[in-house]
N, CA, C and O of each residue as an XYZ file, in Angstrom:
472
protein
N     117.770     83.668     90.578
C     118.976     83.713     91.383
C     119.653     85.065     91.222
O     119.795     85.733     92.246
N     120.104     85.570     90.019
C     120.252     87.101     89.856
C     119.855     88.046     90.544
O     120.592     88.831     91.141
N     118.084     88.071     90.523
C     117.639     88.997     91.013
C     117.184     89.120     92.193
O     116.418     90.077     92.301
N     117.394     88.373     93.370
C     117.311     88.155     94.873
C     118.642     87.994     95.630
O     119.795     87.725     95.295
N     118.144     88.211     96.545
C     119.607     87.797     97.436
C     119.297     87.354     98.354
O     118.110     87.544     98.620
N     120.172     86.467     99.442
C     119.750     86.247    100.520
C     120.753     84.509    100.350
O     121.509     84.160     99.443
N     120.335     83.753    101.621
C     120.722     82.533    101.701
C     120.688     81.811    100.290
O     121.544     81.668     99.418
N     118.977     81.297    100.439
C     118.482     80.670     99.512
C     118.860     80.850     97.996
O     118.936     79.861     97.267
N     119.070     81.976     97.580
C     119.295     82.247     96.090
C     120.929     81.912     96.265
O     121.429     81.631     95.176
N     121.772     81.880     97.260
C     122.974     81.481     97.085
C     123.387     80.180     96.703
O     124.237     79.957     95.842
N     122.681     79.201     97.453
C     121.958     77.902     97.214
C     121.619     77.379     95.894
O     122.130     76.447     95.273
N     120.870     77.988     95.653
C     120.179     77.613     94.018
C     121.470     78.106     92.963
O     121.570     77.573     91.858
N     122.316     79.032     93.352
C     123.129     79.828     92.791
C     124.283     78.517     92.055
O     124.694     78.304     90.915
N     124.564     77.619     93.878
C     124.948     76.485     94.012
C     124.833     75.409     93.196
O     125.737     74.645     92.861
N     123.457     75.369     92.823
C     122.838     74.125     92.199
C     123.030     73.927     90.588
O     123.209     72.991     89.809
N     122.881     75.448     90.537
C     122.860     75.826     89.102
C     124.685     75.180     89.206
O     124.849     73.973     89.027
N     125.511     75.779     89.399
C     126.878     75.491     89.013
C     127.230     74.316     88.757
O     128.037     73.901     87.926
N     126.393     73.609     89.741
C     126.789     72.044     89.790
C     126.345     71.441     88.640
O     127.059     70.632     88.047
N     124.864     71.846     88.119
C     124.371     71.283     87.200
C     125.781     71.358     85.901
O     126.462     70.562     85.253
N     125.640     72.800     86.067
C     126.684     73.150     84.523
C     128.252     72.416     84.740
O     129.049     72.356     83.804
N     128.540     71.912     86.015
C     129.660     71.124     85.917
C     129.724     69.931     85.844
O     130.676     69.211     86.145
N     128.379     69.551     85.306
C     128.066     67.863     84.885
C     127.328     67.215     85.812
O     127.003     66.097     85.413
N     126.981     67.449     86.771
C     126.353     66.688     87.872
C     124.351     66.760     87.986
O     123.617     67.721     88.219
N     124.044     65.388     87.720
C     122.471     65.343     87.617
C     121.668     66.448     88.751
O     122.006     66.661     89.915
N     120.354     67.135     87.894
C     119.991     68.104     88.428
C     119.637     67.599     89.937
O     119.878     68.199     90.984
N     118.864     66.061     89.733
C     118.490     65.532     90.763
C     119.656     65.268     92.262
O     119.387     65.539     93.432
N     120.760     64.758     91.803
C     121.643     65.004     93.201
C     122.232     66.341     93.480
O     122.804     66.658     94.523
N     121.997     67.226     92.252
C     122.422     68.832     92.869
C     121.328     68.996     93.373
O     121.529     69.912     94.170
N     119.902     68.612     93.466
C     118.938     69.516     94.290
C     119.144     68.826     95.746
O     119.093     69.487     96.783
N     119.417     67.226     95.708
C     119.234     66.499     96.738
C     120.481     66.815     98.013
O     120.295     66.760     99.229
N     121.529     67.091     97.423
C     122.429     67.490     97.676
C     122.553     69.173     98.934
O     123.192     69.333     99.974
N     121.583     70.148     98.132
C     121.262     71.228     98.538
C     120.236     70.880     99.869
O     120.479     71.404    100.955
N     119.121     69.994     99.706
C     118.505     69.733    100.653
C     119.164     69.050    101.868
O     118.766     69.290    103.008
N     120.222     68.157    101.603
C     120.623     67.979    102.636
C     121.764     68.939    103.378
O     121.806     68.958    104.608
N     122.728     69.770    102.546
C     123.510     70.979    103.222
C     122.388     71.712    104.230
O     122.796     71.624    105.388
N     121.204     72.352    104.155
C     120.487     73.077    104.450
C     119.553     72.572    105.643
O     119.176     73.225    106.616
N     119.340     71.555    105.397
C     118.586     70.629    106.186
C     117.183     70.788    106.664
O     116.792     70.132    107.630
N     116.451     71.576    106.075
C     114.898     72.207    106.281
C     113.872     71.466    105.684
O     113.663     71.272    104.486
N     113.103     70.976    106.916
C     111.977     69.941    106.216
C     111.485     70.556    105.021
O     112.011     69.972    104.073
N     110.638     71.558    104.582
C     109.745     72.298    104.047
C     111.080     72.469    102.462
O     110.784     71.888    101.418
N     112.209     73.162    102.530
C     112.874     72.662    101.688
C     112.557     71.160    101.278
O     111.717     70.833    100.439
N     113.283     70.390    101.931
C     113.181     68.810    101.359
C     112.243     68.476    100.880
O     112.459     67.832     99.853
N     110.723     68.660    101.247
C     109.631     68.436    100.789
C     109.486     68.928     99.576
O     109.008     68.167     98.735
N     109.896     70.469     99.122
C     109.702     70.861     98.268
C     111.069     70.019     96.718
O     110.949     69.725     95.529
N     111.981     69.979     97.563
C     112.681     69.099     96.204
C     112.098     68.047     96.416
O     111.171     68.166     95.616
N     111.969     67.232     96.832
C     111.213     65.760     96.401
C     110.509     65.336     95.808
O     110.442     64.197     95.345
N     109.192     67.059     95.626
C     108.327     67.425     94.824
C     108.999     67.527     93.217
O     108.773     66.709     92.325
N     109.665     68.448     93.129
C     110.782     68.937     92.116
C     110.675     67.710     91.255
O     109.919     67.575     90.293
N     111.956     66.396     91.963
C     112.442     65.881     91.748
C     111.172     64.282     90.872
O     111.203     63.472     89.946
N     110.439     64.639     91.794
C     109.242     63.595     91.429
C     108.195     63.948     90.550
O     107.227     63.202     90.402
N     108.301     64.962     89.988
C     107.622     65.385     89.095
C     108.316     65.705     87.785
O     107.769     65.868     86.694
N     110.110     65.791     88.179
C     110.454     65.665     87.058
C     110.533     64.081     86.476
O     110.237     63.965     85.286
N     110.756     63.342     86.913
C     110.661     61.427     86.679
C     109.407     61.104     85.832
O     109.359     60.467     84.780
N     108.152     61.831     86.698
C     106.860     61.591     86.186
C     106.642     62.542     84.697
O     106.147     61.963     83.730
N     106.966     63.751     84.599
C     106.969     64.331     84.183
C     105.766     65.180     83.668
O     105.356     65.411     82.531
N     105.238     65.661     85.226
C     104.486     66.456     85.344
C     104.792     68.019     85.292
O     105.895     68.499     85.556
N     103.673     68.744     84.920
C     104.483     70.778     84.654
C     104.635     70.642     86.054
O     103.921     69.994     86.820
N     105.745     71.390     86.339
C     106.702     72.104     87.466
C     105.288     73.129     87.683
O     104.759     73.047     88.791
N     104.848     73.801     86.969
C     104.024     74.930     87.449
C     102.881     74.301     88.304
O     102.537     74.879     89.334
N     102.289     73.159     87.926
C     101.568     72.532     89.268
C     102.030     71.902     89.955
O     101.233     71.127     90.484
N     103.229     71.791     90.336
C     103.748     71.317     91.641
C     104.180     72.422     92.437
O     104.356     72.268     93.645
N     104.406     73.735     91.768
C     104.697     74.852     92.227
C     103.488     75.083     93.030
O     103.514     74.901     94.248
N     102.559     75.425     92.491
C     100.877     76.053     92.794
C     100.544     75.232     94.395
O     100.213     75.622     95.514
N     100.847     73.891     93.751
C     100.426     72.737     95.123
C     101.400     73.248     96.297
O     100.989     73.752     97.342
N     102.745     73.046     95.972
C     103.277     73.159     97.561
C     102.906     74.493     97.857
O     102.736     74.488     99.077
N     102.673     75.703     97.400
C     102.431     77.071     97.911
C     101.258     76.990     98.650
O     101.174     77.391     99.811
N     100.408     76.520     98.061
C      98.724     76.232     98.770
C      98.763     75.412     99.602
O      97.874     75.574    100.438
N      99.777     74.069     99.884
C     100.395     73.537    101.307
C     101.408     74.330    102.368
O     101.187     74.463    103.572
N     102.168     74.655    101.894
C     102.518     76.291    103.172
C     101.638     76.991    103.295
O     101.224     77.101    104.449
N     100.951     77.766    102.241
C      99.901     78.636    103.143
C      99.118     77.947    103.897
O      99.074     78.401    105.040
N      98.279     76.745    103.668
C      97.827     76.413    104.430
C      98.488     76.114    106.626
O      98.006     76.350    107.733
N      99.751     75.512    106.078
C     100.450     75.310    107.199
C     100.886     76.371    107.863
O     100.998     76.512    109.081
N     101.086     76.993    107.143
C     101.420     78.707    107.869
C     100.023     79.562    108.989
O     100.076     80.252    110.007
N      99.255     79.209    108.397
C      97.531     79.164    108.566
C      97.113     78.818    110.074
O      96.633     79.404    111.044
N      97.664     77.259    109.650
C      97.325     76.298    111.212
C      98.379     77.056    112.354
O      97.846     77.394    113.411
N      99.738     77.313    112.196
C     100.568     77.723    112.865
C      99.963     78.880    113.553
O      99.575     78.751    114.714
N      99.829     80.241    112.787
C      99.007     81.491    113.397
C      97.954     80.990    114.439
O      97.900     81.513    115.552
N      97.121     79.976    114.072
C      95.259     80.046    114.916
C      96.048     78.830    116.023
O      95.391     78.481    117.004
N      97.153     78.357    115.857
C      97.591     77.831    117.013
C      97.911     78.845    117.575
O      97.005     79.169    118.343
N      99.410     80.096    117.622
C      99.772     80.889    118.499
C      98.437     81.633    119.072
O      98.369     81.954    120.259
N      97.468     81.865    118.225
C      96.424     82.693    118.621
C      95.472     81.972    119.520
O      94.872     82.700    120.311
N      95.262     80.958    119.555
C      94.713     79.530    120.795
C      95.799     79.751    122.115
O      95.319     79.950    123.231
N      97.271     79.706    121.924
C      98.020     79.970    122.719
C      97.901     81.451    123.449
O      98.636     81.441    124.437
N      97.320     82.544    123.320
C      97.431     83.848    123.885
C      96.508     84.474    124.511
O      96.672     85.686    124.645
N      95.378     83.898    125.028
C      94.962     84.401    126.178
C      95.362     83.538    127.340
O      95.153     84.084    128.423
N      95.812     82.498    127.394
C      96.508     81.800    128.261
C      98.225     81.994    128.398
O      98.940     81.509    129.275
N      98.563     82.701    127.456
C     100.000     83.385    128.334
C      99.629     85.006    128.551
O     100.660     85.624    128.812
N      98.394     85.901    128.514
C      97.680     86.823    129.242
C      97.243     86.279    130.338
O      97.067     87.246    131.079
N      97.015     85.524    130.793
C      96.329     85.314    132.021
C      96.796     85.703    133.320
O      96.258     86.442    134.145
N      97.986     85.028    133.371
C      99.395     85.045    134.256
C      99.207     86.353    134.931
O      98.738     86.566    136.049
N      99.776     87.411    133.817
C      99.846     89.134    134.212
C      98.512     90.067    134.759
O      98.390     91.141    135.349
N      97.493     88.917    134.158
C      96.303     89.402    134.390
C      95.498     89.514    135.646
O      94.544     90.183    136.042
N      96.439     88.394    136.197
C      96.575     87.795    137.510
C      97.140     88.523    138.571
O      96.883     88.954    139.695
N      97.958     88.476    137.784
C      99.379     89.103    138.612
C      99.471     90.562    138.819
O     100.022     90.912    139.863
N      99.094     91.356    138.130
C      98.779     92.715    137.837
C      97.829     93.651    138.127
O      97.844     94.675    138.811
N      96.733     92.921    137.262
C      95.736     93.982    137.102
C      94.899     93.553    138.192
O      94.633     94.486    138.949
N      94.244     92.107    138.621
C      93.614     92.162    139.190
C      93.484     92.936    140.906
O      92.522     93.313    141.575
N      94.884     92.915    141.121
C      95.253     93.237    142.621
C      95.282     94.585    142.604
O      95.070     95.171    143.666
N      95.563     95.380    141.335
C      95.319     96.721    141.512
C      93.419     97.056    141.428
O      92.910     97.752    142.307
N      92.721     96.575    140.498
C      91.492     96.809    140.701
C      90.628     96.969    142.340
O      89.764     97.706    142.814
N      91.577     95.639    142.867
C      90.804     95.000    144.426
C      91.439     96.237    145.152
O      90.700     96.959    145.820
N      92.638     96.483    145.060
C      92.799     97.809    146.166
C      91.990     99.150    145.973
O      91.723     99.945    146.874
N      91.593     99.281    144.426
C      91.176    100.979    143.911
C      89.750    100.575    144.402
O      89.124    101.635    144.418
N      88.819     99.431    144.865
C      87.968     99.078    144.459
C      87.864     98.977    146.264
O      87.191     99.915    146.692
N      88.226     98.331    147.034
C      87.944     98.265    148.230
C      88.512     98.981    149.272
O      88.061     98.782    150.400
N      89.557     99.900    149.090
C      90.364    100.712    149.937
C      89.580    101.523    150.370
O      89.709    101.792    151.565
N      88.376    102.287    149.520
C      87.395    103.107    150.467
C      86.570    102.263    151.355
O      86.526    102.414    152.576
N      85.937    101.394    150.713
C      85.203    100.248    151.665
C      86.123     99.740    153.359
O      85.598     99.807    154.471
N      87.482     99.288    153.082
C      87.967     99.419    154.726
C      88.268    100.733    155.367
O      88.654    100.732    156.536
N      88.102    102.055    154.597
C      88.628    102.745    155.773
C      87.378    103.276    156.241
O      87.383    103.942    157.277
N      86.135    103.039    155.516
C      84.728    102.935    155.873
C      84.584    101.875    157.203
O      84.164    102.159    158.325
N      84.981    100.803    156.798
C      84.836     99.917    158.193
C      85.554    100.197    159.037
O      84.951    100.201    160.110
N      86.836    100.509    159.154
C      87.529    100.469    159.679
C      87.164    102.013    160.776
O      87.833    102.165    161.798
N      86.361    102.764    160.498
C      86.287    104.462    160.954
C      85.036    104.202    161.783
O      84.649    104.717    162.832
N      84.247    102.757    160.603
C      82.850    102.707    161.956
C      82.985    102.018    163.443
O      82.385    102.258    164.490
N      84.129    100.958    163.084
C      84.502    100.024    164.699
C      84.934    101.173    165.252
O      84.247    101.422    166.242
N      85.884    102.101    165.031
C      86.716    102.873    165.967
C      86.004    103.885    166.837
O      86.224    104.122    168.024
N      85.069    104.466    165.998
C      83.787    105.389    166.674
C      82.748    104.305    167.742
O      81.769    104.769    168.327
């Protein structure tokens, strides 16, 4: 929390206080998840929170959800990238092809067009 800044470390900044003013770590985290309201947060305290009960190391619940965002982060990219030759198409359409057909046949009609007239 010290050494970052941003939203999130303000948050935790949060949590921490609460803890030290008597209040279980578990409704200061639960608490934070709901001010914030971000699935991927929530998921990740629930983790927290359920591993402290069980009392499993924090460092493999850490490892796990990171290797579940990257993964999800993963699927997200090769979706937008499934998504982008189909929002190219449009312009491709719209653009390029109609300039090719004129650079491409404009000599061809004034060819026809020079042989009817003769």
């Amino acid at each position: 929390v010290e050494k970052t800044k941003g939203v999130l470390s303000k948050e935790f900044s949060g949590v921490l206080n609460e803890v030290r003013m008597g209040r279980p770590r578990k409704e200061a985290l639960r608490n934070m998840a709901d001010r914030l309201s971000v699935d991927e947060l929530s998921n990740f305290v629930g983790s927290l929170i359920m591993a402290e009960q069980l009392g499993i190391s924090i460092g493999n619940v850490l490892r796990l959800q990171s290797r579940e965002i990257r993964a999800k982060r993963r699927q997200k990219v090769e979706e937008m990238a499934m998504k982008a030759p189909v929002k190219m198409l449009i312009p491709i359409i719209l653009f390029i092809f109609p300039a090719i057909f004129i650079v491409l046949l404009a000599p061809a009609v004034f060819h026809i067009m020079k042989a009817f007239m003769n």
